[in-house]
PAZAPA-4460 file (N, C-alpha, C; in steps of 0.05 Angstrom, whole numbers, plus 32768, in hexadecimal, padded with zeros to 4 digits):
% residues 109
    n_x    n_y    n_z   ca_x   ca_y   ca_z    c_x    c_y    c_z   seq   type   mol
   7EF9   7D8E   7F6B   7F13   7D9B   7F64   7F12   7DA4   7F46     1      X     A
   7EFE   7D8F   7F34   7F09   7D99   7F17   7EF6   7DB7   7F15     2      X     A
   7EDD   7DAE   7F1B   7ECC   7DC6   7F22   7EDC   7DE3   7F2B     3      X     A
   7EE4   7DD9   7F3F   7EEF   7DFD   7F49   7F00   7DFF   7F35     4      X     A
   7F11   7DEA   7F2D   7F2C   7DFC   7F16   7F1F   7E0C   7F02     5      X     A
   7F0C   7DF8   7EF2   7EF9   7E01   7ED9   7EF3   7E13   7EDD     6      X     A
   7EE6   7E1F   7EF4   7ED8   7E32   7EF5   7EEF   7E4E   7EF8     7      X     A
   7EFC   7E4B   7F0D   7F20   7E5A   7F0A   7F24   7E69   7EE9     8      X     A
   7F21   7E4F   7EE0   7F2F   7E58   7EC2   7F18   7E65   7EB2     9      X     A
   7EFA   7E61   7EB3   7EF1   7E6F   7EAA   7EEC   7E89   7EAE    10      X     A
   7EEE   7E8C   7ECF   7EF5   7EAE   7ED4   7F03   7EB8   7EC8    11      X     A
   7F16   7EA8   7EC0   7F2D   7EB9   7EB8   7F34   7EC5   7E94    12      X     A
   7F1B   7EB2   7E92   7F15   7EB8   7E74   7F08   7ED2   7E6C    13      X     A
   7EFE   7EDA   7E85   7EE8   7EFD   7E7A   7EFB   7F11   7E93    14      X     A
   7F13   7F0B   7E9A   7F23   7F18   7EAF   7F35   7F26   7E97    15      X     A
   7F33   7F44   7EA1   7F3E   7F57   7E8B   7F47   7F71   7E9F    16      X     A
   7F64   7F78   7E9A   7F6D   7F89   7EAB   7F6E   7FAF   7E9B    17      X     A
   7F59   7FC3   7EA9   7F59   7FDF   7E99   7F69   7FEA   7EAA    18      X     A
   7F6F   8003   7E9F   7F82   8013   7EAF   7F7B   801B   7ED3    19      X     A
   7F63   8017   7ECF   7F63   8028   7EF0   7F6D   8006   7F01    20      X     A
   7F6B   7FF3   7EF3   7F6D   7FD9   7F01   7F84   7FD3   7F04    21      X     A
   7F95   7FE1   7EF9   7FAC   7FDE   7EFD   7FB8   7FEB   7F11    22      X     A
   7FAC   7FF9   7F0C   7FB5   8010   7F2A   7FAB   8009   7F3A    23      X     A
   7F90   7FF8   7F45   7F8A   7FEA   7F5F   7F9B   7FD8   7F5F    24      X     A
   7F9B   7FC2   7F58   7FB0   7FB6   7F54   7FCC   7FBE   7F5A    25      X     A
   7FDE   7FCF   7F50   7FF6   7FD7   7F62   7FF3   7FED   7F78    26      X     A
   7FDE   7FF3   7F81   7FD7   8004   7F97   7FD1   7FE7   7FB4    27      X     A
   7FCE   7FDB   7FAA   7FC6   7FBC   7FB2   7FE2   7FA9   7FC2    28      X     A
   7FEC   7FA8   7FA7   8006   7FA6   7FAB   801B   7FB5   7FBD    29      X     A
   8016   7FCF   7FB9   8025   7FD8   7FC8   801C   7FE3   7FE3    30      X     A
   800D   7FDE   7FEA   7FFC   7FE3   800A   8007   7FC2   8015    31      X     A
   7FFB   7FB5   800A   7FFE   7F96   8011   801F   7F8F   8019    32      X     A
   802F   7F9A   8003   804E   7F97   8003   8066   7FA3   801A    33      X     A
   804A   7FB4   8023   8063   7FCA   8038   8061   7FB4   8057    34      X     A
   804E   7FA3   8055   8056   7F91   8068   806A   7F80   806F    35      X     A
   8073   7F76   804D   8089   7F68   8054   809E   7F79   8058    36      X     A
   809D   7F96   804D   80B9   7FA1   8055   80C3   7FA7   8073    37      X     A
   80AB   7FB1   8079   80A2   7FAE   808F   80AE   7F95   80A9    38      X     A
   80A1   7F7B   80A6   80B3   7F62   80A8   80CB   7F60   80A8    39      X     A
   80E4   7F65   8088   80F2   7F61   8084   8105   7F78   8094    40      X     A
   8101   7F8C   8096   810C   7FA0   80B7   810B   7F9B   80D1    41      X     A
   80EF   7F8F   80D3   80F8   7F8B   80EF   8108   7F74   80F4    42      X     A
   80FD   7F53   80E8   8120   7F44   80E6   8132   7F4B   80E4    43      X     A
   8138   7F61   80D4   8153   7F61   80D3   815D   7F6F   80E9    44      X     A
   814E   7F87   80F9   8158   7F91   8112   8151   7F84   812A    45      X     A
   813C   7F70   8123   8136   7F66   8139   8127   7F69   814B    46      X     A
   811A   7F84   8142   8106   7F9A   815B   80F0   7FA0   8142    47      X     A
   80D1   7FAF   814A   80C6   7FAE   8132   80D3   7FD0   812A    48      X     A
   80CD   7FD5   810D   80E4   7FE3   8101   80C5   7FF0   80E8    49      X     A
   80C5   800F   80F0   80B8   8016   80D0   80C2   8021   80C3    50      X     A
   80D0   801C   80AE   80E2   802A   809F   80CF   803C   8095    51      X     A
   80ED   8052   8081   80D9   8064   8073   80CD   8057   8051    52      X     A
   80D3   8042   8047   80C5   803D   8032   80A9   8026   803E    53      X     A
   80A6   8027   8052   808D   8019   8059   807C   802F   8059    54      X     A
   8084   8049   8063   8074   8064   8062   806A   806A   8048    55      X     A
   807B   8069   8038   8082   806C   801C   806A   805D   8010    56      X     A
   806C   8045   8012   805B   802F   8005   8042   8038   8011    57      X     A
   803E   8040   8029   8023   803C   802D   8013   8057   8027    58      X     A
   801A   8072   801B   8012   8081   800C   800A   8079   7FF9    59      X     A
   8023   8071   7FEC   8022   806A   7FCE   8010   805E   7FC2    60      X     A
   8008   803F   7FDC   7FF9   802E   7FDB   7FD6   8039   7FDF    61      X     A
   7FD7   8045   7FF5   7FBE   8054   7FFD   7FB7   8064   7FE2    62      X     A
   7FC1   807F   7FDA   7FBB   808D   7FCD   7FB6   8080   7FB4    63      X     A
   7FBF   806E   7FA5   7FB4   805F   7F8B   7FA1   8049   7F90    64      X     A
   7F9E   8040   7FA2   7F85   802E   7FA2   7F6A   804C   7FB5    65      X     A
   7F6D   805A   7FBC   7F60   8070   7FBB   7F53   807C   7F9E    66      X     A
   7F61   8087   7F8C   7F64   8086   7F76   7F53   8076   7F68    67      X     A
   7F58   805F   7F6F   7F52   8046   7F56   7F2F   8047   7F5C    68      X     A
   7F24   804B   7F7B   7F06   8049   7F86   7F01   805D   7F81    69      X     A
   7F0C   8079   7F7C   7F00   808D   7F71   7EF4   8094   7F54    70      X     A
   7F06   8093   7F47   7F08   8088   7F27   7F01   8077   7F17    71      X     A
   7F12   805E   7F29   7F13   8048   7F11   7EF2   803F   7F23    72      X     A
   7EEC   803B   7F33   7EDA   8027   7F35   7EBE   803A   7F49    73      X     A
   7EBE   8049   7F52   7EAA   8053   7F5E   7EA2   804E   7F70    74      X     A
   7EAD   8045   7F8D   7EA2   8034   7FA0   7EAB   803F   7FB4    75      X     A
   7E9A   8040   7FC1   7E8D   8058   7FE3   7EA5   804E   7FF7    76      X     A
   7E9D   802C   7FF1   7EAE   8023   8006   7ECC   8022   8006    77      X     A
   7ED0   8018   7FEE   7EEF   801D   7FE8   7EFC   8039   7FEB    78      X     A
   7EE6   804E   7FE7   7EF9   806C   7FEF   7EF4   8073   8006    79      X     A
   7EDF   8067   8014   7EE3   8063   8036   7EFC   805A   8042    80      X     A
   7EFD   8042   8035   7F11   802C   8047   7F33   8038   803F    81      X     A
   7F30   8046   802E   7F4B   8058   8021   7F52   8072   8023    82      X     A
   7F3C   8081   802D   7F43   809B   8036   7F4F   809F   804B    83      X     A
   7F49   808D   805C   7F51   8097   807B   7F6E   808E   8073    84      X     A
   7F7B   807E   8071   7F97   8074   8075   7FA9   8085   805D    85      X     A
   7FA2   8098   8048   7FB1   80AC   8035   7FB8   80BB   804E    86      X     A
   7FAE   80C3   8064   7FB1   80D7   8071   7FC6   80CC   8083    87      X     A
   7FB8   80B4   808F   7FCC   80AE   80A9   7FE6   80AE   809C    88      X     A
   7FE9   809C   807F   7FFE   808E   8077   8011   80AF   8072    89      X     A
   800F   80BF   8066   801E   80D8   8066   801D   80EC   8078    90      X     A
   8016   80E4   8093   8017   80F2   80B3   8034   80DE   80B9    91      X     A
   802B   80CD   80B6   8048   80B8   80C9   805F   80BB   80B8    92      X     A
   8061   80C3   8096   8074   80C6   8084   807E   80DC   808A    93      X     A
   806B   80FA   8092   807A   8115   8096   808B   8113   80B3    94      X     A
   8080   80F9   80C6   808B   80FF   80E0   80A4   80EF   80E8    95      X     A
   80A1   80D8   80D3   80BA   80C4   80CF   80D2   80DB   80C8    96      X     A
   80CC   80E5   80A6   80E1   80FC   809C   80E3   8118   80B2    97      X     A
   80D4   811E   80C3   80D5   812C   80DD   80F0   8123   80EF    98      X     A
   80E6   810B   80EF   80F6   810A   8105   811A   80FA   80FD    99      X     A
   8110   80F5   80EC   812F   80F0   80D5   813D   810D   80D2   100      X     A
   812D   811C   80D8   8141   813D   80CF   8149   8137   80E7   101      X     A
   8140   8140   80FF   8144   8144   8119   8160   8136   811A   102      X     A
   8157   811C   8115   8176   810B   8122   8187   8119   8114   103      X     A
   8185   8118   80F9   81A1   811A   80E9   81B1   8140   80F5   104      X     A
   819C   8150   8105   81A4   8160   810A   81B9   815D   8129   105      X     A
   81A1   8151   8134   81B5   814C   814A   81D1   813F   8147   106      X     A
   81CE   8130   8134   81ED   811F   8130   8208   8135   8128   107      X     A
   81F8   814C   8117   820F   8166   8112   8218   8173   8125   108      X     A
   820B   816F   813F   8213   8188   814F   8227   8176   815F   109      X     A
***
């Protein structure tokens, strides 16, 4: 136990955050985060529920940790594992706000 802490803390002694890490880091955050919103909709309706800031987040989220493997860090796999879902995540966002027009039209007539 003392072992792993020590060693914990000495990682953390040459652990230094640059700009592109920051942006993995809240690209991270916010991919990771749209789950609980995610969660916290469908409890509350009770049915599962994708709102539109789970859409939101998962652009947001996709496209900066995209970003961050392009730029900040250079890695094949990370802009593999991140390209495909920039796309999906703003197909399901244009078709969500798609179909949000639709209703709000039908409700005028």
């Amino acid at each position: 136990m003392h072992f792993a802490l020590s060693h914990i803390l000495q990682s953390l002694q040459h652990f230094h955050i640059t700009p592109w890490k920051a942006v993995g880091f809240l690209g991270t955050l916010m991919f990771t985060g749209r789950w609980f919103v995610q969660l916290y909709f469908t409890r509350k309706y009770k049915r599962v529920v994708m709102p539109l800031s789970f859409w939101w987040m998962s652009v947001t989220g996709s496209a900066l940790l995209l970003a961050y493997f392009v730029f900040g860090k250079n890695d094949s796999v990370g802009i593999l594992s991140n390209f495909f879902p920039v796309f999906v995540s703003v197909y399901n966002l244009v078709m969500h706000l798609r179909q949000h027009g639709r209703d709000e039209v039908g409700k005028e007539a």
